[in-house]
N, C-alpha and C positions, 0 to 999 in steps of 0.2 A: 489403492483407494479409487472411488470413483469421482472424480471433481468436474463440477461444471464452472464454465469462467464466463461471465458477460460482458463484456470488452476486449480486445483485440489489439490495443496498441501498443505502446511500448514497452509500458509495465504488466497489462493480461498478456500478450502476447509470448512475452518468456516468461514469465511464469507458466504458460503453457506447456511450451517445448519445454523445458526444464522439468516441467512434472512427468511430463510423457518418455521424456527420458530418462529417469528417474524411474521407472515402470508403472507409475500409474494411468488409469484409465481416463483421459481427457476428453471433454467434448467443448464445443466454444460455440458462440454466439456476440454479432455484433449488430447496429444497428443499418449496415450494406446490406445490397441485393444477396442473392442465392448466389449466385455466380462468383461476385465476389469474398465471400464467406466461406465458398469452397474450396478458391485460391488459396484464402488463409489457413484454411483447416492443414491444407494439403502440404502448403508451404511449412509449417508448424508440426506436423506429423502425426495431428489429432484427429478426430471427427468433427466435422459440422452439426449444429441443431439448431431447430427452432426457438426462440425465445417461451415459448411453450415447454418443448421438451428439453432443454437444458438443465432446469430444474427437477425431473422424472430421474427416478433410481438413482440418485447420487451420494455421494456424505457427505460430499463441502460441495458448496456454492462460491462461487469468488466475486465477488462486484468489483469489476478495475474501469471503474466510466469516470469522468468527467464529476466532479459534486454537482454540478449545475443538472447533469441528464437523469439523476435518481427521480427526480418527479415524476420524468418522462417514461419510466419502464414500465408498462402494464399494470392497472392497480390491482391490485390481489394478485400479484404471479406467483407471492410463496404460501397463499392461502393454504392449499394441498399440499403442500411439504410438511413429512412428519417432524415433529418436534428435536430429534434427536439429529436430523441434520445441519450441521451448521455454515453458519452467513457471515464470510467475509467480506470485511470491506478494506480499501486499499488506498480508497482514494485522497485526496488533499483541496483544500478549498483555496482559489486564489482570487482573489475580488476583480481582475480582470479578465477574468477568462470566463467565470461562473456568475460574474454577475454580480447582486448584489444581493443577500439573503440574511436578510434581517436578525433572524434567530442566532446564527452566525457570531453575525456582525457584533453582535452585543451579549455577545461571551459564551454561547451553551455551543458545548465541547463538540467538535465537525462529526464525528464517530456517533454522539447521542443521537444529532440531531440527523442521523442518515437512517440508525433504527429505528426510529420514529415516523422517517416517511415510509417503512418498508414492513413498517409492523411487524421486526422481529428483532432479538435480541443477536448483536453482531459481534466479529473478532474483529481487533483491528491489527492489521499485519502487512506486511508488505508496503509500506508507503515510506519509510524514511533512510530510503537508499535513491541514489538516481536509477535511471533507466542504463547506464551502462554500466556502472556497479552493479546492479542486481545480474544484468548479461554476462560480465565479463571479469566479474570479482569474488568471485568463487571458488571456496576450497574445499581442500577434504578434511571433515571433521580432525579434531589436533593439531590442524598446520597453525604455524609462529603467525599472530597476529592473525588470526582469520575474525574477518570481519561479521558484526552482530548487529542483527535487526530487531524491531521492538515489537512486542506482542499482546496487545491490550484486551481486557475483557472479563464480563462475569461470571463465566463459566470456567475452573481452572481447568478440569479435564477436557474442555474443547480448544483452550490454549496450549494443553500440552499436544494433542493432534497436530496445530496448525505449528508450533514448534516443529514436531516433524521433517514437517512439509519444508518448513526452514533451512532444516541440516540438510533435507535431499538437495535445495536451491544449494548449498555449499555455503551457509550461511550458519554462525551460532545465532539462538535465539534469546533475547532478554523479557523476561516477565517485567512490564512496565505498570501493573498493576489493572482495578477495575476501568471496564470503560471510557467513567469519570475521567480517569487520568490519561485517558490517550492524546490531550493536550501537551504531553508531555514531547512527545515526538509529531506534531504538527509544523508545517513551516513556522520559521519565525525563533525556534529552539536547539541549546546546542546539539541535539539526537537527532538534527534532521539531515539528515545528506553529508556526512560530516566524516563519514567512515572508521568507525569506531572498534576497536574488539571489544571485547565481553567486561571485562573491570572499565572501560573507559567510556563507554554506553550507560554502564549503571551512573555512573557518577554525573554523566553531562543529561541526563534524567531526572538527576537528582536536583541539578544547577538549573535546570529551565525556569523561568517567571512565567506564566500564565498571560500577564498583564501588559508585557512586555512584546511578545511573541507576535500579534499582530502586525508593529510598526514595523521591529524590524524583518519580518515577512516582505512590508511592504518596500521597504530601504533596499531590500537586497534584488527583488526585480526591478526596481526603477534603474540602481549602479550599475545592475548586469548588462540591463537593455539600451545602457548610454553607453556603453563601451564602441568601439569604432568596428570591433571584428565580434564575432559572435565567441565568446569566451572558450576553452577546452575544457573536456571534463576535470582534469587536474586543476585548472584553475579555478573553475565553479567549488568542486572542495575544498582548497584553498581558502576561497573567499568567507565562503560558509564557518568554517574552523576561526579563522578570523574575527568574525562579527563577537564572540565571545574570549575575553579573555580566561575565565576561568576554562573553558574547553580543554581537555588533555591535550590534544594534539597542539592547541594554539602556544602551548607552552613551549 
């Protein structure tokens, strides 16, 4: 396939390499100079584009930026994009980092309200694994416990695509339902960063509270970032798995 990715860092970034290695045809775009963009390209083993051509001849779109930088990307960049291409998004809203956004803040689901500023109907996928899970935890479809990522949207046949793209990442994929429900796997719930296989994703999917989700989003960066050392990614899961007692793993 051909996929364009607009962000570069931890989570576009291998999603990159991983597709390109995987044989499809990558190009990427971040908000760096030319120079630097071509480093990445180079380094990641894709092509460089413009934030113009990124979106030209593709079939998926990948949004992996910041929620706070979605305003900031070109208004109408997917004007000219035919219908049948689809728009993922990846990203996770954290009120520190992003700021403060109202819509948000006072419940409408992160995934709705990123379609909304992009004027297009999106997937949501790739966002509820860390950045070195998604690098480094990876298997080959069948393997014992291979871990499952959530795939939100109202399209099924564009979810079963980006499902795909999932199994190439070395990842099973879970239908977490319509977009509505990609609060399901937003910070803050057991689906998020929690490392899950496939019966044990459905279930802490099933276990999320809505209403809940925000605080302890916020609880778990305030604990993490009081810690004395900067935590491992073992322990970040850990803690994550933790925050919920019904969680499978927590048991």
């Amino acid at each position: 396939m051909k996929i364009g990715i607009i962000g570069t860092g931890a989570i576009g970034g291998t999603i990159a390499k991983k597709m390109a290695a995987a044989g499809h045809d990558v190009k990427i775009s971040n908000s760096g100079d030319a120079d630097k963009l071509n480093a990445r390209a180079e380094e990641l083993g894709v092509v460089a584009a413009t934030i113009e051509n990124i979106v030209k001849d593709v079939d998926v779109i990948i949004l992996s930026v910041p929620t706070v930088a979605i305003p900031t990307l070109p208004k109408d960049f997917l004007a000219n994009v035919p219908e049948n291409v689809i728009v993922v998004d990846t990203s996770n809203y954290y009120p520190f980092r992003d700021a403060d956004i109202e819509e948000i803040k006072n419940g409408k689901v992160e995934s709705v309200w990123v379609s909304e500023q992009v004027g297009r109907p999106v997937i949501k996928a790739f966002n509820n694994l860390l950045a070195e899970t998604l690098a480094n935890g990876g298997k080959q479809p069948g393997a014992e416990d291979r871990i499952a990522m959530a795939v939100a949207g109202d399209d099924k046949e564009a979810k079963k695509i980006i499902a795909g793209l999932i199994n190439d990442a070395g990842f099973d994929a879970v239908d977490s339902g319509d977009l509505s429900e990609s609060w399901k796997h937003q910070p803050g719930t057991p689906a998020y960063c929690t490392e899950l296989n496939t019966n044990e994703l459905k279930q802490a999917l099933s276990d999320g509270v809505k209403e809940q989700a925000p605080s302890l989003r916020d609880k778990a960066i305030a604990e993490l970032s009081s810690l004395p050392s900067y935590p491992s990614h073992r322990d970040i899961v850990e803690y994550n798995r933790g925050l919920f007692q019904k969680n499978p793993k927590s048991v």
